[in-house]
C-alpha positions as CSV (number, residue, x, y, z in Angstrom):
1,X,49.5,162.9,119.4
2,X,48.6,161.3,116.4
3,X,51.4,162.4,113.3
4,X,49.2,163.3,110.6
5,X,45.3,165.1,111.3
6,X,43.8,165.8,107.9
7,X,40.3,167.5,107.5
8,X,38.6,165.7,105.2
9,X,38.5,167.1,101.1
10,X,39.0,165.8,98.1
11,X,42.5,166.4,98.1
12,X,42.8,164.3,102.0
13,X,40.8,161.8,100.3
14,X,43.2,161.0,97.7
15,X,46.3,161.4,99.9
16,X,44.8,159.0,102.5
17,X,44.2,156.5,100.1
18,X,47.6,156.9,99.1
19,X,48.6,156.2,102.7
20,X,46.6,152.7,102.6
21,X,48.2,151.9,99.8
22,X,51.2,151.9,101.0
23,X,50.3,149.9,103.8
24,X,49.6,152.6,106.0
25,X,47.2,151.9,108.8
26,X,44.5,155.4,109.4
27,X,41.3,156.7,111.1
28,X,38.2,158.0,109.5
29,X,35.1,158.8,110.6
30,X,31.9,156.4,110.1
31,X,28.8,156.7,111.2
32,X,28.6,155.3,114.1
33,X,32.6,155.5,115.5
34,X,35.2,157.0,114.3
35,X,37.4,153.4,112.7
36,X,40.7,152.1,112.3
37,X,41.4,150.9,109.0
38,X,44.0,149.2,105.9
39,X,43.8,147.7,103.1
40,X,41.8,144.3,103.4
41,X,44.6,142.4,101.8
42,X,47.4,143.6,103.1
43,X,49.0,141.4,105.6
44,X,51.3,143.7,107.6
45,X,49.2,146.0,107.7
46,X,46.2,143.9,109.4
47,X,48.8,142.8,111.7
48,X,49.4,146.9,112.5
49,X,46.3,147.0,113.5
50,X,46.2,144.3,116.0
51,X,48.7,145.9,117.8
52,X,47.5,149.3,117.4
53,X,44.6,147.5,119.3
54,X,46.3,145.9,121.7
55,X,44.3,143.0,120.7
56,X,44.9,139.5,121.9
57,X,41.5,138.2,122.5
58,X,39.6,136.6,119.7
59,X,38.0,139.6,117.9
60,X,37.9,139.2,113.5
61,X,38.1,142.8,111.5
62,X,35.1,143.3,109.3
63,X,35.4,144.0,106.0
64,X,34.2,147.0,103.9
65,X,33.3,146.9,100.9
66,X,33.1,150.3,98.6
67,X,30.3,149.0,96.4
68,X,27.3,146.5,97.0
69,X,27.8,144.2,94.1
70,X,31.7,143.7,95.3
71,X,30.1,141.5,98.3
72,X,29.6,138.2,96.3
73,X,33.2,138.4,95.4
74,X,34.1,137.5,98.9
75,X,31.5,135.7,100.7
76,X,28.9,132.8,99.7
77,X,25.5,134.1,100.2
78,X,22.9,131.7,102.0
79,X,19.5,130.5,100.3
80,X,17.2,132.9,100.1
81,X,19.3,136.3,101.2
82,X,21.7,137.6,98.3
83,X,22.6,140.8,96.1
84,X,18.8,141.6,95.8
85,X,18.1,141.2,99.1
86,X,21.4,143.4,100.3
87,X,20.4,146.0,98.1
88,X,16.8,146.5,100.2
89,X,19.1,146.9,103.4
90,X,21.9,148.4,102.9
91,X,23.5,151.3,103.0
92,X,22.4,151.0,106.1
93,X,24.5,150.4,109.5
94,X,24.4,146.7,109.9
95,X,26.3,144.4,108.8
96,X,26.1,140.5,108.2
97,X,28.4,137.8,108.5
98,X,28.7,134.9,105.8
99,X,30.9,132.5,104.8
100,X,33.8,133.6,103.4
101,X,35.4,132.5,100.1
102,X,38.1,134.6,98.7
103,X,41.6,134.3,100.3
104,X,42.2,136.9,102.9
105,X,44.7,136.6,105.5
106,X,43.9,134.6,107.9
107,X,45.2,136.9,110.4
108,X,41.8,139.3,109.5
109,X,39.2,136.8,110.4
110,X,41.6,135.1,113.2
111,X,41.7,132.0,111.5
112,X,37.6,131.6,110.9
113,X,36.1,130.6,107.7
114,X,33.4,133.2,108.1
115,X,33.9,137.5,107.6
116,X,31.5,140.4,108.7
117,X,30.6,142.7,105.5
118,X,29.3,146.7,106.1
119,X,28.1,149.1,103.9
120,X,27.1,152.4,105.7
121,X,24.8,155.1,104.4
122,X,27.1,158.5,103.7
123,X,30.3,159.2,105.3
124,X,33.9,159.8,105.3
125,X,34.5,155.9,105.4
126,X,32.4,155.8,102.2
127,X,33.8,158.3,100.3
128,X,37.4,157.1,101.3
129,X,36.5,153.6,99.8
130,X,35.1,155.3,97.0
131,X,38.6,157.0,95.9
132,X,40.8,154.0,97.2
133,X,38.6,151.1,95.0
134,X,39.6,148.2,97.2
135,X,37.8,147.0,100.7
136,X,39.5,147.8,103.5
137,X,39.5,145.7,107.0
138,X,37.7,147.7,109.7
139,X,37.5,147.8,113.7
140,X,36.9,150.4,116.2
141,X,39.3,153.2,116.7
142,X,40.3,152.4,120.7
143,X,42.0,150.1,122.5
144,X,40.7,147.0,122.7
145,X,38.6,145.8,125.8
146,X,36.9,148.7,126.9
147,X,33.2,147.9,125.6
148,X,30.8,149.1,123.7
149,X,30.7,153.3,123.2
150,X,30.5,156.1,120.6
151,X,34.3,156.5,119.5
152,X,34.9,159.9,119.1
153,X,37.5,161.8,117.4
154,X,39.0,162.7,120.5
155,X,39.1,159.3,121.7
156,X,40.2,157.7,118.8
157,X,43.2,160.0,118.5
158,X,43.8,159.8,122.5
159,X,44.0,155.8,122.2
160,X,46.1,155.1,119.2
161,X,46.8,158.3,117.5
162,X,50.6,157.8,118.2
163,X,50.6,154.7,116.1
164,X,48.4,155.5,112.9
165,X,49.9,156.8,110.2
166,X,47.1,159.2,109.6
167,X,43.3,160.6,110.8
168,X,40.7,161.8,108.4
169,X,38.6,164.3,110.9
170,X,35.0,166.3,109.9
171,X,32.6,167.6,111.5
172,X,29.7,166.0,109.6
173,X,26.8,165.9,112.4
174,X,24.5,165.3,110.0
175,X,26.8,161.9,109.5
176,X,26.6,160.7,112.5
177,X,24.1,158.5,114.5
178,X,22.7,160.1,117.3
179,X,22.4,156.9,119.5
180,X,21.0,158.9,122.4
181,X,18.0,160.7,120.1
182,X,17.5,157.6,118.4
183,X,17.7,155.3,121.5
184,X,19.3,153.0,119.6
185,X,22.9,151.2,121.0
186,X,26.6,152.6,119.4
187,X,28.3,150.4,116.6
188,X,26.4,148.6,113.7
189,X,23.8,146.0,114.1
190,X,25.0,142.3,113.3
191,X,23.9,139.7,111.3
192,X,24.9,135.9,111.1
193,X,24.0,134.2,108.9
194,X,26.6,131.0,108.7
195,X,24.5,129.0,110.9
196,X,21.1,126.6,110.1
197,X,18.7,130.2,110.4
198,X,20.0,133.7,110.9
199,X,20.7,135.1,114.2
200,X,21.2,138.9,115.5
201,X,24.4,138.9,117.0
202,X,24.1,142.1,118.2
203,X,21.4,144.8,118.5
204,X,23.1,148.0,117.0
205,X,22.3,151.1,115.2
206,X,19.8,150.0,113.0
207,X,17.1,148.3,114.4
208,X,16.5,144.9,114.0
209,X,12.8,145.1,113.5
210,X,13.5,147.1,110.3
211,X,15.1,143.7,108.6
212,X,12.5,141.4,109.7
213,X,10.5,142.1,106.1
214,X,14.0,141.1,104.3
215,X,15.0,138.3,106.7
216,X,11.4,136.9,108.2
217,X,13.1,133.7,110.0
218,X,15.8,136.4,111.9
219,X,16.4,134.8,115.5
220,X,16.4,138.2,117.3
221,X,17.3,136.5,120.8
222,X,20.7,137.4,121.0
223,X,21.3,134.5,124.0
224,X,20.5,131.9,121.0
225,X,22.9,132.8,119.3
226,X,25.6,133.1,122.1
227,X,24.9,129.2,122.8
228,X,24.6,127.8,119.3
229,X,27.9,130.1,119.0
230,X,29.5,128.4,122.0
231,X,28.5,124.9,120.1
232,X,30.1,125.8,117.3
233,X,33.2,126.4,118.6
234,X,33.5,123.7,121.6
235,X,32.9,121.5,118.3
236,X,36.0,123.0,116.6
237,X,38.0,122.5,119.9
């Protein structure tokens, strides 16, 4: 059972950002899976999520950032793609990977010089960030290895409930993909962009056609990316 189960309100807002803080490692709702969060730059506390995880295989949190413009703080933005061009995307669930610049643990990006950035449309997640100020590293609320699915509340608290220090619950349908209505597949949509051309790295929640009129020279074959990927990282071997 998880220890602390808030429903979310201003008040659980502020008391949960508390709780990150302090170092404290919680659940929230987004809207696509309920996530396991901390604060971004809080070592320990990234570590608390690896193990909440039962991580071991290579798998970098992605960070979330509680306004647009904080992006370029972080990350170095490729030719042609930057604030102006984020701004016709997001809030939107998709997020993009770029080079990173600023000094986070390495122990959040596993040792990779490159971070994932999100920015949802309206949710819990959103508004936490809102009251917290700071970005927070992000994963999926469930153990780790058990594929790609809609993380529920009851999932989320059935997997690592025991080991967070709190969950922000609602009951916000109207905040929530419906991946079966919309046909669309569970988890954001992912962008590389750290390579020669932009590649999807995975097809998500929002659908990749959509960005095609913001990124025109997106690879959307997802296989090309696996083996220029694979190149990448035989290389750094």
């Amino acid at each position: 059972m998880a220890g602390l189960v808030l429903e979310e309100s201003e008040s659980s807002l502020a008391e949960v950002a508390g709780v990150l803080g302090d170092g404290g490692i919680v659940v929230v709702p987004s809207r696509t899976n309920y996530v396991l969060i901390c604060d971004a730059e809080n070592e320990k506390a990234i570590s608390r999520v690896f193990e909440a995880k039962k991580r071991t295989k290579f798998g970098p949190l992605t960070l979330a950032v509680p306004a647009i413009e904080d992006t370029e703080r972080y990350v170095r933005f490729p030719g042609g793609f930057g604030l102006p061009e984020l701004r016709r995307v997001w809030p939107a669930e998709v997020s993009f990977i770029f080079d990173l610049t600023y000094g986070f643990s390495p122990r959040m990006t596993m040792g990779a010089n490159t971070v994932a950035v999100m920015f949802q449309r309206s949710c819990a997640l959103n508004r936490l960030l809102e009251v917290f100020g700071r970005p927070v590293a992000l994963t999926s609320a469930n153990l780790s290895g058990q594929g790609n699915f809609v993380v529920t509340r009851e999932k989320a608290i059935a997997d690592i409930g025991g080991v967070v220090d709190a969950v922000l619950v609602n009951d916000r349908a109207d905040e929530c993909v419906d991946v079966e209505a919309e046909g669309v597949n569970p988890s954001n949509t992912i962008v590389d962009f750290t390579f020669e051309r932009p590649y999807l790295v995975r097809d998500g929640a929002y659908p990749p056609s959509l960005l095609l009129p913001v990124v025109p020279d997106l690879e959307l074959d997802t296989d090309a990316y696996k083996a220029v990927l694979a190149k990448r990282l035989s290389v750094a071997l």
